[in-house]
Structures are given as C-alpha cells and as structure tokens.
TORNUGU-974630 format. One line per field, with one value per residue: residue number from 1; residue in three letters; x, y, z of N, C-alpha, C, O in turn. Coordinates in Angstrom, 1 decimal. Layout:
k <- (NUM, ...)
r <- (ala, ...)
nu <- (X, ...)
nv <- (Y, ...)
nw <- (Z, ...)
cau <- (X, ...)
cav <- (Y, ...)
caw <- (Z, ...)
cu <- (X, ...)
cv <- (Y, ...)
cw <- (Z, ...)
ou <- (X, ...)
ov <- (Y, ...)
ow <- (Z, ...)
//
This chain:
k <- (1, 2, 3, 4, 5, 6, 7, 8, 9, 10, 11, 12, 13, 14, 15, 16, 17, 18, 19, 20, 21, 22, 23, 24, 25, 26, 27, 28, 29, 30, 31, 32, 33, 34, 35, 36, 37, 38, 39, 40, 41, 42, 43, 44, 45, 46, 47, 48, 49, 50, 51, 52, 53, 54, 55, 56, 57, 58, 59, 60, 61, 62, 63, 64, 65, 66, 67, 68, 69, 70, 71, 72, 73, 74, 75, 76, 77, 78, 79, 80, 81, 82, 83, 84, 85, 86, 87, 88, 89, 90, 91, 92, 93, 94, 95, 96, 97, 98, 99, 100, 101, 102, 103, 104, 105, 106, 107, 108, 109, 110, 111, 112, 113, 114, 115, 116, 117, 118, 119, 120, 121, 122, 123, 124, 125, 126, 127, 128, 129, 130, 131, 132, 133, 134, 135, 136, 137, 138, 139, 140, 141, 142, 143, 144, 145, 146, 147, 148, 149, 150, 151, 152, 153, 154, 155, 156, 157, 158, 159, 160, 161, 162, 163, 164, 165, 166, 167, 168, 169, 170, 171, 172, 173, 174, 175, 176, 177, 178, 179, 180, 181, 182, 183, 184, 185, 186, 187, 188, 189, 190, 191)
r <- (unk, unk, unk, unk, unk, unk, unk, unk, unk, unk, unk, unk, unk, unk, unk, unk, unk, unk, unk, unk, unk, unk, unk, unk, unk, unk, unk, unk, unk, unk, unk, unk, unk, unk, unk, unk, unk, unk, unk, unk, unk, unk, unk, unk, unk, unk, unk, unk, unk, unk, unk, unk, unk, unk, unk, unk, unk, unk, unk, unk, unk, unk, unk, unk, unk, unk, unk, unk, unk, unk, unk, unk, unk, unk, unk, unk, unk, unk, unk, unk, unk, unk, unk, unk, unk, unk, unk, unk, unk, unk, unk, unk, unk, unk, unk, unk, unk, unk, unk, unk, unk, unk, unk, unk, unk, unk, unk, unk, unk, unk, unk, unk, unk, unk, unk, unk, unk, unk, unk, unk, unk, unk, unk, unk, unk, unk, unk, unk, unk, unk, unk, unk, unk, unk, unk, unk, unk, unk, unk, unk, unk, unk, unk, unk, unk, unk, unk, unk, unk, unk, unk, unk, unk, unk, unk, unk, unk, unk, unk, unk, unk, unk, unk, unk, unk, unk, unk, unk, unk, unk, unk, unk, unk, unk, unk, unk, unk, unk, unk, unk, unk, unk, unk, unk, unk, unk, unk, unk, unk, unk, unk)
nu <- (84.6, 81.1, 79.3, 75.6, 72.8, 71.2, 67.6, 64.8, 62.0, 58.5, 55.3, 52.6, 50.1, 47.1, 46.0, 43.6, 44.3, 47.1, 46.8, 45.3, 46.8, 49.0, 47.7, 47.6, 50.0, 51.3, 49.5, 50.4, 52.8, 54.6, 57.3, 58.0, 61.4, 62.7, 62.4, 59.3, 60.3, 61.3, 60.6, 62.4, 62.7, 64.1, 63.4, 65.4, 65.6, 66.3, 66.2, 64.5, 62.8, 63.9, 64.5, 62.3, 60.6, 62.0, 61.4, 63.1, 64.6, 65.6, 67.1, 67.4, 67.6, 66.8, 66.9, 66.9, 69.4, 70.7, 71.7, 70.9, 71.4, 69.4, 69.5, 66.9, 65.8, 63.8, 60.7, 60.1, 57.5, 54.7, 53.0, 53.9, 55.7, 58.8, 62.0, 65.4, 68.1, 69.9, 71.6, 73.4, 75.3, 75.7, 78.2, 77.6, 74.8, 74.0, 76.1, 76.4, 73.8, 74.5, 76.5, 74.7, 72.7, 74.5, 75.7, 72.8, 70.9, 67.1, 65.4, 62.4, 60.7, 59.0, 58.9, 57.7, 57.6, 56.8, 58.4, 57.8, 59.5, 59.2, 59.8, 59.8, 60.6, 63.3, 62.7, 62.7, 61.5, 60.6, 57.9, 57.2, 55.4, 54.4, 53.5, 52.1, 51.2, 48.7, 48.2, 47.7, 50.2, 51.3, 54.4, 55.3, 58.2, 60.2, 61.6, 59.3, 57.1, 57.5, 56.1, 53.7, 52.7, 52.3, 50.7, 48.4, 48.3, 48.2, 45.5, 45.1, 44.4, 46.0, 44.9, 44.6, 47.1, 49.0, 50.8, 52.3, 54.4, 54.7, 54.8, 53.7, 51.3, 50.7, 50.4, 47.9, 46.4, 46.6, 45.1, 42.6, 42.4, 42.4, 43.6, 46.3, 49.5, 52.4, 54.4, 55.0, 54.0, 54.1, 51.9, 53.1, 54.1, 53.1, 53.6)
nv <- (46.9, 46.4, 47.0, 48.5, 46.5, 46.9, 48.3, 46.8, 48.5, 47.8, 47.3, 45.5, 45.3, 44.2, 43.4, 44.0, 42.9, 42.8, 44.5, 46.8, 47.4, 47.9, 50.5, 52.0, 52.7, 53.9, 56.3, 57.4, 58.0, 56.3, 54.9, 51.9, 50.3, 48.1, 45.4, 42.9, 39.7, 36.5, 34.9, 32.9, 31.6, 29.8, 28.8, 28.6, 26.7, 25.3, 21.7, 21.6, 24.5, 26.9, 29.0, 30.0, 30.1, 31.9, 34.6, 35.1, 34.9, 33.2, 33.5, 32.0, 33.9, 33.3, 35.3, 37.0, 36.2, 36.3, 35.2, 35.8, 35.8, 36.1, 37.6, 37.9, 39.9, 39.9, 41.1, 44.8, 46.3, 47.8, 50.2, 49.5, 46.7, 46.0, 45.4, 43.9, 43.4, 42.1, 41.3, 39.8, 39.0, 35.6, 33.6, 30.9, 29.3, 26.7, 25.8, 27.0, 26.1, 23.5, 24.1, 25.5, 23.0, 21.0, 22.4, 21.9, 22.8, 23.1, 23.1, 24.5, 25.7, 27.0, 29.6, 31.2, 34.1, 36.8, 39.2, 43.0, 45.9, 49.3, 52.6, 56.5, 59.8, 61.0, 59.6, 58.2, 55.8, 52.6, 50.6, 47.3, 45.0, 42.2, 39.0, 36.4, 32.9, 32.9, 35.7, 38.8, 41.6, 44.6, 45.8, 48.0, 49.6, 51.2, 54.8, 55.1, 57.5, 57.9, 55.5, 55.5, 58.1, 57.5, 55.1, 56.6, 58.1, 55.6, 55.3, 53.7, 52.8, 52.6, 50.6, 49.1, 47.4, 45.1, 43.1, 40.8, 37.7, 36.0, 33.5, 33.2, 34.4, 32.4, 29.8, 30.8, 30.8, 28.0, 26.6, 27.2, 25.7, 22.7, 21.1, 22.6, 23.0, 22.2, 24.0, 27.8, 27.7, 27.9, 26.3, 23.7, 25.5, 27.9, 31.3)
nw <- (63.0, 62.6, 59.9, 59.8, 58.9, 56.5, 55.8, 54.1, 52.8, 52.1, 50.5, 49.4, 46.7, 45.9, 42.7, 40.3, 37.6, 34.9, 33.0, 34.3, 36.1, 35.0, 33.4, 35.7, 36.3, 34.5, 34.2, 36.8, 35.9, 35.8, 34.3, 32.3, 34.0, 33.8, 32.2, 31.9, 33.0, 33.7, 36.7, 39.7, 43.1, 45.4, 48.6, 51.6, 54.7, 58.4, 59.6, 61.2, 61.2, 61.9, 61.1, 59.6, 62.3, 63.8, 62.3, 60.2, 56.8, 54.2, 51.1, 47.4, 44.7, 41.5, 38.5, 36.2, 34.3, 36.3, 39.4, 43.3, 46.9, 49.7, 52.5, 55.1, 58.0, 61.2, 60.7, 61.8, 63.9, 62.4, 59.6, 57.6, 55.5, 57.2, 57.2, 58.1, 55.3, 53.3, 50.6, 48.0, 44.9, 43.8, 42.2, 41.1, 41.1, 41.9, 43.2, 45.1, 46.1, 46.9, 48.8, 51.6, 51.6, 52.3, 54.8, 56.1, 55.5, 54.3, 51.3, 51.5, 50.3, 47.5, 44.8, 42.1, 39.9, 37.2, 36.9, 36.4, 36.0, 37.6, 37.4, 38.5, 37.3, 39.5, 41.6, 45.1, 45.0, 44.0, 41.9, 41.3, 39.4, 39.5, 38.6, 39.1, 40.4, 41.9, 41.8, 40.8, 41.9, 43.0, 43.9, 45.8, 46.9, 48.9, 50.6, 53.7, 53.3, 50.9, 49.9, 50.6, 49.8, 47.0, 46.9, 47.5, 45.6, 43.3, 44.1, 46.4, 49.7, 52.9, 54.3, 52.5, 52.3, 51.7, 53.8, 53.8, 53.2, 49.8, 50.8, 53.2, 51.9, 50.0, 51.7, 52.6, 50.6, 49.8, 52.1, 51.2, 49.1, 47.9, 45.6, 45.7, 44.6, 46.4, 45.8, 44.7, 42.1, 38.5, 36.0, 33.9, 30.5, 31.0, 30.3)
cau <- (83.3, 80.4, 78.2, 74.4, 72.2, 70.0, 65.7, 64.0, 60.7, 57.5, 54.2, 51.7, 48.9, 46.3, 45.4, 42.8, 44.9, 47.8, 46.2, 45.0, 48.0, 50.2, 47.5, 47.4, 51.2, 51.7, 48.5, 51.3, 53.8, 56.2, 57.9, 59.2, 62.8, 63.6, 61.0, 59.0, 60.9, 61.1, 61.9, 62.8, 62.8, 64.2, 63.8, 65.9, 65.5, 67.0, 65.0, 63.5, 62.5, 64.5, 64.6, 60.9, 60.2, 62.6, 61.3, 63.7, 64.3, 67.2, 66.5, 68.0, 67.0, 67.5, 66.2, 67.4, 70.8, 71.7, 71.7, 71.1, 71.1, 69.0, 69.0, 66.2, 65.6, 62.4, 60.3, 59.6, 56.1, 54.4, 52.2, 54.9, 56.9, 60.0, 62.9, 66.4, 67.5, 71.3, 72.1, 74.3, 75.1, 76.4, 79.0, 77.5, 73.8, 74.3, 77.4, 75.7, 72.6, 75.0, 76.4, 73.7, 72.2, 75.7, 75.2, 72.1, 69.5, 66.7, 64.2, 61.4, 59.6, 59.5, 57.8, 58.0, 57.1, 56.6, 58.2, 57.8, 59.9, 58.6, 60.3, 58.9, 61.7, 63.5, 61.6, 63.7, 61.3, 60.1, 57.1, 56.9, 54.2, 54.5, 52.6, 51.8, 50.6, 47.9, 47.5, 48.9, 50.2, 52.3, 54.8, 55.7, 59.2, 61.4, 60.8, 57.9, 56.4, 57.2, 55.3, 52.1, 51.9, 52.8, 49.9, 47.2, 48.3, 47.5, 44.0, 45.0, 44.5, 46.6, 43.7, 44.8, 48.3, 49.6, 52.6, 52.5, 55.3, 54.5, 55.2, 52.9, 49.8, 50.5, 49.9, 46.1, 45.7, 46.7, 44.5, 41.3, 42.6, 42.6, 44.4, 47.6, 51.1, 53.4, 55.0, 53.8, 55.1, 53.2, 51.7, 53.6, 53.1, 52.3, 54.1)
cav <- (47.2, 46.0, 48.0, 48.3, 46.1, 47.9, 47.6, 47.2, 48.8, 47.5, 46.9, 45.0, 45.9, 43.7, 44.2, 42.7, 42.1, 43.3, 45.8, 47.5, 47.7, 48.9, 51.8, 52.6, 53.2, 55.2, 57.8, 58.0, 59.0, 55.7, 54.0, 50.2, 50.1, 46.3, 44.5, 41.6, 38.8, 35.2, 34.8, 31.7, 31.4, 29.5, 29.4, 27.2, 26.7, 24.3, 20.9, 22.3, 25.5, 27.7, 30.7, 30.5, 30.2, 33.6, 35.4, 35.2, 34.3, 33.0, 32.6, 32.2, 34.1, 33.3, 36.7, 37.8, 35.3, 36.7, 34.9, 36.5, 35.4, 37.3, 37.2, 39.1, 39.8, 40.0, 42.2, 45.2, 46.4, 49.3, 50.0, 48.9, 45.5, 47.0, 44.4, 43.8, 42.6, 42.1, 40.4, 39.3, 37.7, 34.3, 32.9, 29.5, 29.2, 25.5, 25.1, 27.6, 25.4, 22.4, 24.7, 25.4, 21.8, 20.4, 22.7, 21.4, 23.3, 22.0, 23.5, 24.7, 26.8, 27.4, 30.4, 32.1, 35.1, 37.0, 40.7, 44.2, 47.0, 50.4, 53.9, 57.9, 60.2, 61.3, 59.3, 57.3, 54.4, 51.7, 50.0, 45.8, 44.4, 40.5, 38.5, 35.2, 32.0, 33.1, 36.7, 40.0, 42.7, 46.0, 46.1, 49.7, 49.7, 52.7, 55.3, 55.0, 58.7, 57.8, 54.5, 56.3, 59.0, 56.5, 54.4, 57.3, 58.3, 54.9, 55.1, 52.7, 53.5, 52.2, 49.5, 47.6, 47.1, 43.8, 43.0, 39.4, 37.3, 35.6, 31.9, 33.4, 34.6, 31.1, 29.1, 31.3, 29.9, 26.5, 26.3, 27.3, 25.4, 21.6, 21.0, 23.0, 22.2, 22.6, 25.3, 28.5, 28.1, 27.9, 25.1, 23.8, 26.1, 29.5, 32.5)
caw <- (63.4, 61.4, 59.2, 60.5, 57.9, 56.0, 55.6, 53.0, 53.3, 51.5, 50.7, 48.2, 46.8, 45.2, 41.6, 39.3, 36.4, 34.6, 32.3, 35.1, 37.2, 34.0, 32.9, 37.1, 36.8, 33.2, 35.1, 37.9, 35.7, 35.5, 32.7, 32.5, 34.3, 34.3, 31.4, 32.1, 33.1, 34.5, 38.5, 40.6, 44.1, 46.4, 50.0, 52.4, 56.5, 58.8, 59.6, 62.6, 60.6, 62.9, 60.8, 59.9, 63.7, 64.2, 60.8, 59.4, 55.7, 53.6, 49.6, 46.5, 43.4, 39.9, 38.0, 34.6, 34.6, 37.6, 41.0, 44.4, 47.8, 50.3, 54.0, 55.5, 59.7, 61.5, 60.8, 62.6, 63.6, 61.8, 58.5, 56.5, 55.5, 57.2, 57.7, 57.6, 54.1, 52.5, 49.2, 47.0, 43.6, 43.8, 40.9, 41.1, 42.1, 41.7, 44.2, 46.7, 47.3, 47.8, 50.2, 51.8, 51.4, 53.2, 55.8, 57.0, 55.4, 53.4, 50.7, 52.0, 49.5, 45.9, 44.4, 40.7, 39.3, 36.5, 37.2, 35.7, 37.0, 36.8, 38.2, 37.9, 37.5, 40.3, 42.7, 45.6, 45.5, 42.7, 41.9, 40.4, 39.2, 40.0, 38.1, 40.5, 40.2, 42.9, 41.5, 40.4, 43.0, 43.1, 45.4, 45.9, 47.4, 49.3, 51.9, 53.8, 52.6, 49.5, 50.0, 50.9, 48.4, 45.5, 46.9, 47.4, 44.0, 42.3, 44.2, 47.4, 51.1, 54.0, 54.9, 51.3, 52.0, 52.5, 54.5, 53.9, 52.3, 49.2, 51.5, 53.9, 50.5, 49.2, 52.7, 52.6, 49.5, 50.0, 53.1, 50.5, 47.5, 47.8, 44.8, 45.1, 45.3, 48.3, 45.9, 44.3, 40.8, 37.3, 35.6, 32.6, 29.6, 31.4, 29.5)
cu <- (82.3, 79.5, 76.7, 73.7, 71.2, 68.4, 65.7, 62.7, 59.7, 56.1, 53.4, 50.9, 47.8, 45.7, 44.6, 43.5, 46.4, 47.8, 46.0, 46.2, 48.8, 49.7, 47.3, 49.3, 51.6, 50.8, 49.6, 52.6, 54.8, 56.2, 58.3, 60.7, 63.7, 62.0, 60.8, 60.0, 60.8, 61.4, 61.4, 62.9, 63.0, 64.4, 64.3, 65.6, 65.9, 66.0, 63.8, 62.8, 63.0, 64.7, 63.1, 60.2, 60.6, 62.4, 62.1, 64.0, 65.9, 66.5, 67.3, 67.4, 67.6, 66.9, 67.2, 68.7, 71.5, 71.6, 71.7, 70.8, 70.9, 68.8, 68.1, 65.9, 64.3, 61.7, 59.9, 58.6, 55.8, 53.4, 52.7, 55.7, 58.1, 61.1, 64.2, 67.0, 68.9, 71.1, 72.8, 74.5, 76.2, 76.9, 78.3, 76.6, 73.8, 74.9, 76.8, 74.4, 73.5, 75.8, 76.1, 73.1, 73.3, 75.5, 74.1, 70.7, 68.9, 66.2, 63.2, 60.2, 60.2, 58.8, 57.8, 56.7, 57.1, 57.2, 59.1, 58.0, 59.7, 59.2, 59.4, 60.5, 61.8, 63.2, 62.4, 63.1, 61.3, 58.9, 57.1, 55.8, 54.8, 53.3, 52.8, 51.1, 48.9, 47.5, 48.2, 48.7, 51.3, 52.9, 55.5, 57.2, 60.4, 60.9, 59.6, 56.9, 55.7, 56.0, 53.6, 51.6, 51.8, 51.3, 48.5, 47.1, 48.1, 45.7, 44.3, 44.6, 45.2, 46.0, 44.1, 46.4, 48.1, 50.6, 53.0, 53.4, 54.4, 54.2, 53.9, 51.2, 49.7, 50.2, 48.0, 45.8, 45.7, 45.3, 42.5, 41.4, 43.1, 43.5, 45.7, 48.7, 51.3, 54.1, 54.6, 54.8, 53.7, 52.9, 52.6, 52.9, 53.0, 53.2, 54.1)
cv <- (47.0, 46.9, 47.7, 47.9, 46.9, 47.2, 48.0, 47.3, 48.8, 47.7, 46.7, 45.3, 45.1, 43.8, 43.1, 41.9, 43.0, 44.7, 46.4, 48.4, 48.7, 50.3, 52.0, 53.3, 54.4, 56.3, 58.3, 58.5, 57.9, 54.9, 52.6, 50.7, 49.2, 45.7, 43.3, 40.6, 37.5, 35.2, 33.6, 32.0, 30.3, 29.7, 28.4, 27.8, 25.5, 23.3, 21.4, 23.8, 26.8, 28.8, 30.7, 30.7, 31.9, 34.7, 35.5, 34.1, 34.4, 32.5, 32.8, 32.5, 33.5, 34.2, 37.3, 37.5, 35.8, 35.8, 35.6, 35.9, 36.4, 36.5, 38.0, 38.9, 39.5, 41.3, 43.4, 45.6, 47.5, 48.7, 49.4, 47.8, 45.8, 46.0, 44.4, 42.9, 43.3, 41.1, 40.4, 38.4, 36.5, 33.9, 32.1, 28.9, 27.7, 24.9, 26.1, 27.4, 24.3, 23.1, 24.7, 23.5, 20.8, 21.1, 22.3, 21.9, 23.2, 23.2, 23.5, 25.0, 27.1, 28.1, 30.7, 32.9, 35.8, 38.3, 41.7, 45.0, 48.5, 51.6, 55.2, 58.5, 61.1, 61.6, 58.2, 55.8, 53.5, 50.9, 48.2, 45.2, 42.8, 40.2, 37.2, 33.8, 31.9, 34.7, 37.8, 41.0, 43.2, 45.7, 47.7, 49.3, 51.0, 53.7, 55.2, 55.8, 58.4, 56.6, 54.8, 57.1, 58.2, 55.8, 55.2, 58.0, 57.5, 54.3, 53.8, 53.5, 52.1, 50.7, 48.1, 47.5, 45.4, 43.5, 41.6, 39.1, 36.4, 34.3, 32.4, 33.3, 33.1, 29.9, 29.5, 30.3, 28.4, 25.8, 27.0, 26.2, 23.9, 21.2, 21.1, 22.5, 22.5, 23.8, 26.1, 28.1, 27.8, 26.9, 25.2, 24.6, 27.5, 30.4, 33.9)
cw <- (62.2, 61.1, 59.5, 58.8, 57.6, 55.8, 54.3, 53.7, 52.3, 51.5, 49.2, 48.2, 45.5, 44.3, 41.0, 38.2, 36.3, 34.2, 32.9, 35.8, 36.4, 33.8, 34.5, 37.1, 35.5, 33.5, 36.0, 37.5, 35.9, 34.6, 33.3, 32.9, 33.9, 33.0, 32.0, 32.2, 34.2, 36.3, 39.1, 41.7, 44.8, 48.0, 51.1, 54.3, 57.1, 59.0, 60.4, 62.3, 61.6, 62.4, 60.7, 61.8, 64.6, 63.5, 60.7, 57.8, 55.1, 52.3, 48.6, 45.2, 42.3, 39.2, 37.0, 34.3, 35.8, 39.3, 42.4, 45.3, 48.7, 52.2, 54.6, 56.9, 59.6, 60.7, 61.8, 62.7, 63.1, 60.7, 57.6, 56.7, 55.8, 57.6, 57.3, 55.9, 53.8, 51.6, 48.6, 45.8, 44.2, 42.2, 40.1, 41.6, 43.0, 42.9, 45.3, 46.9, 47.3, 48.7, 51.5, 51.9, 52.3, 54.8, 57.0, 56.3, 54.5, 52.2, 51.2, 51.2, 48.4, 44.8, 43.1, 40.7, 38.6, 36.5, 36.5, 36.8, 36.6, 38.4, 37.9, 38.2, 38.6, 41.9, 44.0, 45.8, 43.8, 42.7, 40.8, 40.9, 38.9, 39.7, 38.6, 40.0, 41.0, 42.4, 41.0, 41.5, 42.7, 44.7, 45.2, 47.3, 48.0, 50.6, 52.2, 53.4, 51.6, 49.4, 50.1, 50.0, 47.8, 45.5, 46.8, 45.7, 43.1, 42.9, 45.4, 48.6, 51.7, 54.7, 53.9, 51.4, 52.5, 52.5, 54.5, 53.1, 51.1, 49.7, 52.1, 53.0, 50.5, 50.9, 52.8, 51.8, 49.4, 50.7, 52.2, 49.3, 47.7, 47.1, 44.5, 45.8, 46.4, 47.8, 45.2, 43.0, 39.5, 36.8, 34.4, 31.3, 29.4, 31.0, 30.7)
ou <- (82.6, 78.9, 76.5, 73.9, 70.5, 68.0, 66.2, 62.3, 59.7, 55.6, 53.4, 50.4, 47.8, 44.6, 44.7, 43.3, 46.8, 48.3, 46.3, 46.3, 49.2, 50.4, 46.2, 49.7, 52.1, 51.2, 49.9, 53.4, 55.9, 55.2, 58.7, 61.2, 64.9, 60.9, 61.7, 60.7, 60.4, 62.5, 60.2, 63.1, 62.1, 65.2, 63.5, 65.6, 66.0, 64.9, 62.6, 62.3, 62.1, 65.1, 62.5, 59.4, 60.0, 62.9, 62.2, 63.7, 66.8, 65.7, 68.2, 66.8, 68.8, 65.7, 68.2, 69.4, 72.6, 71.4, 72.8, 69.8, 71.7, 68.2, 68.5, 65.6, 63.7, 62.3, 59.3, 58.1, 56.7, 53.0, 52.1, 56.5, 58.8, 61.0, 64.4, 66.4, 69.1, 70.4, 73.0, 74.0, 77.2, 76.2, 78.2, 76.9, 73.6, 74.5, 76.7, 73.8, 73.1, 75.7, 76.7, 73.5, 72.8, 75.1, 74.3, 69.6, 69.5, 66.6, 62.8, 59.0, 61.4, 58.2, 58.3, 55.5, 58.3, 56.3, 60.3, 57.3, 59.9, 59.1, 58.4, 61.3, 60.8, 63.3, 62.7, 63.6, 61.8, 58.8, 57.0, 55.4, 55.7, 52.2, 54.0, 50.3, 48.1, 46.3, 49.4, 47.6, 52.2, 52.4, 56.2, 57.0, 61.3, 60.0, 58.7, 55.8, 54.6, 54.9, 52.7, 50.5, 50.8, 50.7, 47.6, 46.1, 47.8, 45.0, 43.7, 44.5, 45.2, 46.6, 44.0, 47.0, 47.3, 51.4, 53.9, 53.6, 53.4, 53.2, 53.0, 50.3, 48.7, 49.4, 47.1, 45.2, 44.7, 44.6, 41.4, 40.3, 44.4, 44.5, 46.3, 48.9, 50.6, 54.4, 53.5, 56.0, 52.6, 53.8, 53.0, 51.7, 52.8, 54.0, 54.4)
ov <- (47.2, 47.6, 46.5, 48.6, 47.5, 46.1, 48.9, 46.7, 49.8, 48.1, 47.5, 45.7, 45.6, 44.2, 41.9, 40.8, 43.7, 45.7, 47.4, 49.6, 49.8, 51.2, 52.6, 54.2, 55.5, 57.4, 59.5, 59.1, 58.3, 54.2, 52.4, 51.6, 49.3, 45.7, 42.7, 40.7, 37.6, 35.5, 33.2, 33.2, 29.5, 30.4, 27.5, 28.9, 24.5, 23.6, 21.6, 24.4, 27.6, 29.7, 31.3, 31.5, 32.5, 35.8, 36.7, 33.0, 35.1, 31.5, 33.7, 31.6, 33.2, 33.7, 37.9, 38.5, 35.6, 36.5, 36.1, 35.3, 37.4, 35.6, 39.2, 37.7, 39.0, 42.3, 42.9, 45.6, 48.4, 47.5, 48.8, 47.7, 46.1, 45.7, 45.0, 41.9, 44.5, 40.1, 41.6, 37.2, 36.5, 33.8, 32.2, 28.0, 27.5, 23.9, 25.7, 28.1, 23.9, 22.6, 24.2, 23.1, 19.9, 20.4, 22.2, 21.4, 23.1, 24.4, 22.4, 24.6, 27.4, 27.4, 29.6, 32.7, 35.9, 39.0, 41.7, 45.2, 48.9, 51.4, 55.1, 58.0, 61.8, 62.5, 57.2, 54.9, 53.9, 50.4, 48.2, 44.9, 42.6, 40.7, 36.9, 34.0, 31.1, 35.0, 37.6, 41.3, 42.6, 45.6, 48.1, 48.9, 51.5, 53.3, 55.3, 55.3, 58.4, 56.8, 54.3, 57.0, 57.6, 55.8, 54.8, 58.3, 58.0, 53.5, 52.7, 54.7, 51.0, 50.0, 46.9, 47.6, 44.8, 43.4, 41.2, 39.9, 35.9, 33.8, 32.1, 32.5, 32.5, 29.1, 28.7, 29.3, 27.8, 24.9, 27.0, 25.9, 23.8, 20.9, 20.4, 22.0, 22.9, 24.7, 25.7, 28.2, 27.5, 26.1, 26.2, 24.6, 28.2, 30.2, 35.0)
ow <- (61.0, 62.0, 59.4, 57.8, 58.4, 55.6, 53.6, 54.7, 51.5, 52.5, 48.2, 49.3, 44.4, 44.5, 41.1, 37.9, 37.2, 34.8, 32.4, 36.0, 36.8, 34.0, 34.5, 37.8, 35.7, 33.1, 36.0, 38.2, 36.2, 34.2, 34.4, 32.2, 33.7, 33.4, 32.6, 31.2, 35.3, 36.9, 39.0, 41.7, 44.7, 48.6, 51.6, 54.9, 56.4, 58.7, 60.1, 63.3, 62.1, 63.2, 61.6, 62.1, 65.5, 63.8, 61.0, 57.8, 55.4, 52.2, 48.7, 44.6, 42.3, 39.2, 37.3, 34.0, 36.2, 40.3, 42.7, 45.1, 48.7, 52.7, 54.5, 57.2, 58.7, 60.3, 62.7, 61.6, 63.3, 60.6, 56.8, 57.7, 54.9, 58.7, 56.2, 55.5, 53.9, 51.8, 48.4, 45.8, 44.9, 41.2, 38.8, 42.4, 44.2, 43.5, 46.5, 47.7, 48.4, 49.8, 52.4, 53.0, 53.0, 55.7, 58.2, 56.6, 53.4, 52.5, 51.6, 51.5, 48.2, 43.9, 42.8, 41.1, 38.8, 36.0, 36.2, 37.8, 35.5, 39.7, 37.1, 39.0, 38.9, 42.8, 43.4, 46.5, 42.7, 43.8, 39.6, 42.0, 38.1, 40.0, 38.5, 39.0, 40.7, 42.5, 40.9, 42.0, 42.1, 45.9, 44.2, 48.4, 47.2, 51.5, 51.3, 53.1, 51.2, 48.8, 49.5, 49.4, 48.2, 44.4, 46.1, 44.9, 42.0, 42.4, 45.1, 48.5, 51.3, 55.6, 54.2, 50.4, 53.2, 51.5, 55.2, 52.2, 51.6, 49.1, 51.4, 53.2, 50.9, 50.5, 52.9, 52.0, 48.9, 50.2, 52.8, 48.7, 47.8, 47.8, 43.7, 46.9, 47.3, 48.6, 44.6, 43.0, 39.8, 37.0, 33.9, 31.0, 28.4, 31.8, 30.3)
//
C-alpha cells in the first residue's frame, strides 16, 4: 500500500530589498538557519508540455552540493500554494538529467536564486528570502495558521500573497520585458 504524498504549503511575499526583508525577520524573532547560498533550477516536461498542461512540475535542484529532484501535483484551491510535493537527493545530477533526457523529456525552464534560510524557535514553519533575478520575496513555508500569523507578524495581509511559481513570475515579466531571456537566471558577474 502506498503512502499518501505529502503538501507542501506556501506563499510569497514581495519585498523591496534584502535589507528590508532581513530587519522584517530579526523584529519577528528569527535567526539565519541555512546562510546565503547559490541555487540552480532545473525544470524538465515532455515535448507536448504534458505536465505543465496537468500542473504538474518535475525539477532538478542543485543547492549547497546537494542535488534534489522534486515532483510536485496540482495544486489545490485555497489562500494558500498547497500541492503535492516529494523529493529526493540524486547521486549523480549529471546521469539523472540523461535519464530524464533519454526518456523523452526536455528542458523547459531555468531559474536561479540566491537563498537565505531563516527559522524562530519552536515554530513548525520557515521563512527564505530568495533573492531573484526579477526580485526579492519571502516565502513563508508550513501550516497554513502558521502561514498567516507569520505574515500579519512581518506586516503583510492575505491580499499580498502570491501563489505563483517562479516559471509562472518570470513569464509576467518576460511578457513586459523585451529583452529577457527564455530563463530566469543572473547575468554574468552577479554575487
């Protein structure tokens, strides 16, 4: 019998800058967890984009030498990003996109980000500050309660969430921004 997939439950929240976001989270009472660090994204779908068409998502991180591959469902409806979502480290990120890539499925999407992990003690959720090629946002991550106080506690309301995927932000922006790539990632350079 198989074990029932678990949700992750989200939501972003739009900040001006860094500085802001970090003194919004040391007011709320949380420390660094996970320090700044680099992150990769990959996201693969078949030609016919047959998971994006079903929401569903399949990606491959690379995040602090570690590898993970994430499958995530649809989402379901509500205030909150609530969806199915398993992962795992991969050995060999290398040999599991020719995997993947043999299979049938291509590259779709290719994001990076910048991200700072920050806890309060004895709290069952987490907050990271994602620093973006398009902007900086808090995602507040864990039960939905928790998700709410956390947010009325760094001064948000329920009106500024956003439930969008990163693929999804970065299509907005595309569709204003002549210029930009096909993926979100940093120009040469950027620290």
């Amino acid at each position: 019998m198989s074990q029932p997939i678990p949700h992750e439950v989200e939501v972003k929240l739009a900040v001006p800058s860094v500085e802001s976001a970090r003194e919004m989270l040391k007011r709320a009472g949380f420390t660094e967890s996970i320090p700044r660090s680099f992150e990769s994204n990959v996201v693969f779908d078949t030609p016919n984009s047959a998971l994006y068409q079903s929401r569903r998502l399949l990606r491959l991180r690379d995040f602090r030498n570690q590898a993970i591959v994430t499958f995530k469902g649809p989402p379901d409806p509500g205030p909150h990003k609530s969806r199915p979502e398993v992962e795992t480290l991969v050995a060999d990120p290398a040999a599991f996109q020719q995997i993947l890539l043999g299979l049938g499925y291509e590259v779709v999407f290719r994001y990076e980000k910048f991200r700072t992990t920050f806890q309060q003690p004895d709290q069952p959720g987490h907050a990271v500050l994602d620093e973006t090629p398009i902007g900086v946002y808090l995602e507040l991550e864990g039960p939905a309660a928790w998700i709410d106080s956390t947010a009325a506690l760094l001064g948000f309301e329920p009106s500024q969430y956003v439930l969008q995927s990163y693929a999804s932000l970065y299509q907005d922006y595309r569709a204003r921004t002549a210029a930009a790539s096909k993926h979100m990632v940093f120009l040469p350079g950027r620290e």
